[in-house]
DRENDO-1510 file (C-alpha; in Angstrom, 1 decimal, always signed):
<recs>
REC; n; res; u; v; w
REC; 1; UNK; +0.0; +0.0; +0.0 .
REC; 2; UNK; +1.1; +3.1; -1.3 .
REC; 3; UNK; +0.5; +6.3; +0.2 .
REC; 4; UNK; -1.7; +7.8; -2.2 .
REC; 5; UNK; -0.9; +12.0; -2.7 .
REC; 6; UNK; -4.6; +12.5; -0.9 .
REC; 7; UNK; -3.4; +10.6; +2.0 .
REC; 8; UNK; +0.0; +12.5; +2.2 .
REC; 9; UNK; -1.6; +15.7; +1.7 .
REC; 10; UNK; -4.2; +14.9; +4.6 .
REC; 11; UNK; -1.5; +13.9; +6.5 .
REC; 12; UNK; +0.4; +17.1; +5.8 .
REC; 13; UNK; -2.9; +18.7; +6.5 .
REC; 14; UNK; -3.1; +17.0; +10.0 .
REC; 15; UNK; +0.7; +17.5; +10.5 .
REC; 16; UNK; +0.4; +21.1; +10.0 .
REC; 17; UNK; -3.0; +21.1; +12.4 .
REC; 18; UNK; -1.2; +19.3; +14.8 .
REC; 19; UNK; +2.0; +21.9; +14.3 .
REC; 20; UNK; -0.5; +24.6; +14.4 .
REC; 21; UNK; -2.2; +23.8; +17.6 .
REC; 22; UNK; +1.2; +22.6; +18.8 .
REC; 23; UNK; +2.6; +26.4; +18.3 .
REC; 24; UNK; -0.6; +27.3; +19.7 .
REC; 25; UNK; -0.7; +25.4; +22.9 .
REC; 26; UNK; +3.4; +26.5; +23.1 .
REC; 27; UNK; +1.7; +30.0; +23.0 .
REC; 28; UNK; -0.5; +29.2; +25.9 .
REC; 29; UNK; +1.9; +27.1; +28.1 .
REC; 30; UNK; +4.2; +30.2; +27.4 .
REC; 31; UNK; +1.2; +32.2; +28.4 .
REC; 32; UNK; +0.7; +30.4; +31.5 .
REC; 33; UNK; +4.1; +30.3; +32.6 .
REC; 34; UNK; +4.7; +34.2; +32.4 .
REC; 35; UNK; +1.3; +34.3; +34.7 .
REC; 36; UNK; +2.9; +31.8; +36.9 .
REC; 37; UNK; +5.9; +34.0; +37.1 .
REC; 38; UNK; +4.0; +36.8; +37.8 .
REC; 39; UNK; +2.1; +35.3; +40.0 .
REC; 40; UNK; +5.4; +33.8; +41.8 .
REC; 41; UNK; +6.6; +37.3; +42.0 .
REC; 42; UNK; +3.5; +38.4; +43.2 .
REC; 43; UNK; +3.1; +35.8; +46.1 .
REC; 44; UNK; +6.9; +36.6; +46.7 .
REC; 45; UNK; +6.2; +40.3; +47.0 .
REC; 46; UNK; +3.5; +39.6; +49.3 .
REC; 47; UNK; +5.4; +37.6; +51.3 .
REC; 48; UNK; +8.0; +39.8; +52.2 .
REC; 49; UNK; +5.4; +42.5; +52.8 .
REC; 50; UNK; +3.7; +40.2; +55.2 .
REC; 51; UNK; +7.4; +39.7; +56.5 .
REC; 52; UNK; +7.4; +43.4; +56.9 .
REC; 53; UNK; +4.7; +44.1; +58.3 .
REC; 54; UNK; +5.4; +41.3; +61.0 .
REC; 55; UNK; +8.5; +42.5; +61.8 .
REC; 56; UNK; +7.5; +46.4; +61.9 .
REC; 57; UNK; +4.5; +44.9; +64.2 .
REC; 58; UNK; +7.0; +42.4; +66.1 .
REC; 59; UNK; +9.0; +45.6; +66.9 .
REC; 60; UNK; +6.4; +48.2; +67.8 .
REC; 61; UNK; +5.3; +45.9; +70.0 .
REC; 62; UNK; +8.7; +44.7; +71.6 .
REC; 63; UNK; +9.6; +48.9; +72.0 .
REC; 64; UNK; +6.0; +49.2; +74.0 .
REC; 65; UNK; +6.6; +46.2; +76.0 .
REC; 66; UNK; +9.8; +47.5; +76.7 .
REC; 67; UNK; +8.5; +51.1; +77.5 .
REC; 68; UNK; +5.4; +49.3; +79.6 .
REC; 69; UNK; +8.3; +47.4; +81.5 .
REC; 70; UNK; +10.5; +50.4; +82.1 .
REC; 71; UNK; +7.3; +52.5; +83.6 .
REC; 72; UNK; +6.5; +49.5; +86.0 .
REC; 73; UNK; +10.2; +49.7; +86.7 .
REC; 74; UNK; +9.8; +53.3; +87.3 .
REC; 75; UNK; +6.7; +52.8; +89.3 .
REC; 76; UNK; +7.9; +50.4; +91.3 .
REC; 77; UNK; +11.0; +52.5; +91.9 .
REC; 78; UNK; +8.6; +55.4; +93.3 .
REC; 79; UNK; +6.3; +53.0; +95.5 .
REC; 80; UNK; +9.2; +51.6; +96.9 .
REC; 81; UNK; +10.6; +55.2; +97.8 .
REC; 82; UNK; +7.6; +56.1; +98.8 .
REC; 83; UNK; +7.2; +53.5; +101.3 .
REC; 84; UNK; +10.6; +54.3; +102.7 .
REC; 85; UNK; +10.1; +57.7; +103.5 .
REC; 86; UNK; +6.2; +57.5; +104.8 .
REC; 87; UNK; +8.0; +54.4; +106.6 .
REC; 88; UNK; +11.0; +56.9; +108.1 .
REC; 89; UNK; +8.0; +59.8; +108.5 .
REC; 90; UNK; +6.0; +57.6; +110.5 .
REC; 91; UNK; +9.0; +56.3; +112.5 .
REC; 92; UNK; +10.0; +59.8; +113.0 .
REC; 93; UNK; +6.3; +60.4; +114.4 .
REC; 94; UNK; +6.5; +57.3; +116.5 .
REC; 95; UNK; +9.5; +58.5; +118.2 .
REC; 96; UNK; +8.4; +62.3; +118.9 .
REC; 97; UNK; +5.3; +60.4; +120.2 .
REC; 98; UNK; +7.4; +58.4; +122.3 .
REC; 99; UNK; +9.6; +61.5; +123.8 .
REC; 100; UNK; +6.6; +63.8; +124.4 .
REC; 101; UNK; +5.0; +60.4; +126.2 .
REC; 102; UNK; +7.7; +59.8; +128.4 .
REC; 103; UNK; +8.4; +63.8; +129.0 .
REC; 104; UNK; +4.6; +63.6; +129.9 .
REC; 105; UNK; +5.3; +60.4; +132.0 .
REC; 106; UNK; +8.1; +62.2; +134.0 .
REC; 107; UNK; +6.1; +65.8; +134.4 .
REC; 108; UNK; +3.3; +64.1; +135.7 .
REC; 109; UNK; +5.8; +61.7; +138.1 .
REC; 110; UNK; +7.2; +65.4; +139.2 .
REC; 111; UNK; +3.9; +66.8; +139.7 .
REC; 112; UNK; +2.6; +64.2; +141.6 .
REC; 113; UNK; +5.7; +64.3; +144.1 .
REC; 114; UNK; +5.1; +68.1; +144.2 .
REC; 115; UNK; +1.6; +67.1; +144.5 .
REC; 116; UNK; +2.4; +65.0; +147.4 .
REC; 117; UNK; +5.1; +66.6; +149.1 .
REC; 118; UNK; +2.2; +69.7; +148.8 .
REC; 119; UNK; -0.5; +67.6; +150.4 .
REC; 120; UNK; +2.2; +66.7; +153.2 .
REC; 121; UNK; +3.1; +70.0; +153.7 .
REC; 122; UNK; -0.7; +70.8; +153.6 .
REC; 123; UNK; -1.5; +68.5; +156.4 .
REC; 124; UNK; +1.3; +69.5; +158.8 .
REC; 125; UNK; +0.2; +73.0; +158.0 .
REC; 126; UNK; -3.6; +72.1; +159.2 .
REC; 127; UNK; -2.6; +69.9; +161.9 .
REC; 128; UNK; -0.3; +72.8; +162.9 .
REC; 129; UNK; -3.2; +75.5; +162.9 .
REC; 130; UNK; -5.3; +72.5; +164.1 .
REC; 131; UNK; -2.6; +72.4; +167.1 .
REC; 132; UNK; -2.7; +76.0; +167.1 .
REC; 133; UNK; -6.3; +76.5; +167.1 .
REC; 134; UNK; -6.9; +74.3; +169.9 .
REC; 135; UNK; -4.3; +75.9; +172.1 .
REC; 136; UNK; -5.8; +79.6; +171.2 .
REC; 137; UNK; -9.4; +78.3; +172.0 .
REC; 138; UNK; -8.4; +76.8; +174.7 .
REC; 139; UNK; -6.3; +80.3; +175.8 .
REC; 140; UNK; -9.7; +81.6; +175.1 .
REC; 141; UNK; -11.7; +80.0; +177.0 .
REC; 142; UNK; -9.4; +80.8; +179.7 .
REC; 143; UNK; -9.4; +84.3; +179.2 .
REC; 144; UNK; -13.0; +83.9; +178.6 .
REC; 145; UNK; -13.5; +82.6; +181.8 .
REC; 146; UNK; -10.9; +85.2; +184.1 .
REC; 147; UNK; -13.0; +87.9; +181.9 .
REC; 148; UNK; -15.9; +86.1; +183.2 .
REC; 149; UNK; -14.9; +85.9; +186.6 .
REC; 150; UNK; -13.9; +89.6; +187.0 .
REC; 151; UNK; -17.1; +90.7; +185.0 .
REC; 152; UNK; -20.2; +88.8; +185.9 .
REC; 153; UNK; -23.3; +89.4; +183.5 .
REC; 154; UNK; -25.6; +89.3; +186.5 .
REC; 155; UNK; -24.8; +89.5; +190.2 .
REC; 156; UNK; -22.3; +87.3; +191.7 .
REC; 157; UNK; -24.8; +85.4; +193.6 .
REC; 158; UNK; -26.4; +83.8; +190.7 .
REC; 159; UNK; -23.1; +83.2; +189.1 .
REC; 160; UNK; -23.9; +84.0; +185.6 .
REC; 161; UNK; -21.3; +84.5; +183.2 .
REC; 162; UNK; -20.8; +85.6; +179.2 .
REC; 163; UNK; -18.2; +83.5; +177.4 .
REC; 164; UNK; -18.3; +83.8; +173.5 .
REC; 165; UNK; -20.9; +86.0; +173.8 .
REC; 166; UNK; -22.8; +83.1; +175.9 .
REC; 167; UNK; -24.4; +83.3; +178.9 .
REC; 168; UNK; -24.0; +80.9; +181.4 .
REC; 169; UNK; -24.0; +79.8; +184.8 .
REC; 170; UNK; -21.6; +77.6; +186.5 .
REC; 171; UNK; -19.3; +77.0; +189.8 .
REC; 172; UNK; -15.4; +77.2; +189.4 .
REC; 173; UNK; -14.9; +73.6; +189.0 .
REC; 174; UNK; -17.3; +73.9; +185.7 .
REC; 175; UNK; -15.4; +76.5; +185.0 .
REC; 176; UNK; -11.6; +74.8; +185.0 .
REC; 177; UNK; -13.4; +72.1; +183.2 .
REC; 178; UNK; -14.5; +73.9; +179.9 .
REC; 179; UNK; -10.5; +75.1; +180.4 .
REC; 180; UNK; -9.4; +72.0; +180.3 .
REC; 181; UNK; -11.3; +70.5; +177.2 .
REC; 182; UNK; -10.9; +73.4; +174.8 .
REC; 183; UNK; -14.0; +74.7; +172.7 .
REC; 184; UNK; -17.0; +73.4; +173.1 .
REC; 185; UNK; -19.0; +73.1; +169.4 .
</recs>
């Protein structure tokens, strides 16, 4: 079997189809790989963007954290200062308190003794004019009486006699009696 001229030309025919859409589908795979590049690129691009963006983000936050951390740093710096002097303030406080307690302690110790030693001195002085009392009331009455006896309210036969300003009536051993007791009250 010979190959007839209409079977090589259809064959030619299909050869050059087959070379056509050959060329053709080498256009499109071309096609298709310059998208794929770009699209390579693209995704590549995008990437390091992302990358970017993650580190720009990654650092912001880390300089935040790190000012965050230096404030608390800072603030706990100041608290603890703080503490310290309302700690040495208040010790400071607690001391004057102490002093001006134990100055009070020891004025009031001193003016109790003074209190006392007054109240002693007090009571000698009363039981001195006490003393002193007595012995003028009893000089009194003994004056009262010699007055009495030289003077007589009434007449000497009814033997009335004014002693303090009272009248009475009595016999000399009455009368050295009263004497001896002191004022009568």
């Amino acid at each position: 079997m010979d190959p007839t001229t209409d079977d090589v030309a259809e064959l030619r025919r299909q050869l050059e189809a087959t070379r056509l859409e050959a060329s053709r589908e080498k256009t499109r795979a071309s096609s298709y790989a310059a998208q794929i590049e770009e699209l390579k690129r693209q995704n590549l691009t995008a990437h390091r963007s992302v990358e970017q963006e993650e580190e720009a983000l990654t650092n912001n936050l880390m300089k935040k954290l790190e000012k965050v951390n230096s404030e608390k740093r800072e603030m706990l710096m100041r608290v603890e200062q703080e503490e310290e002097f309302l700690t040495n303030s208040l010790q400071k406080r607690l001391d004057r308190v102490m002093r001006e307690k134990l100055e009070l302690e020891a004025q009031v110790a001193r003016e109790h003794t003074q209190l006392d030693k007054a109240s002693g001195d007090l009571e000698r002085r009363l039981e001195a004019l006490s003393s002193e009392r007595e012995r003028l009331s009893a000089e009194k009455v003994e004056l009262g009486l010699v007055s009495c006896l030289l003077s007589p309210a009434k007449s000497r036969t009814s033997e009335h006699y004014d002693i303090d300003g009272l009248a009475c009536t009595a016999t000399w051993t009455t009368i050295y009696i009263l004497a001896d007791r002191g004022p009568q009250r």
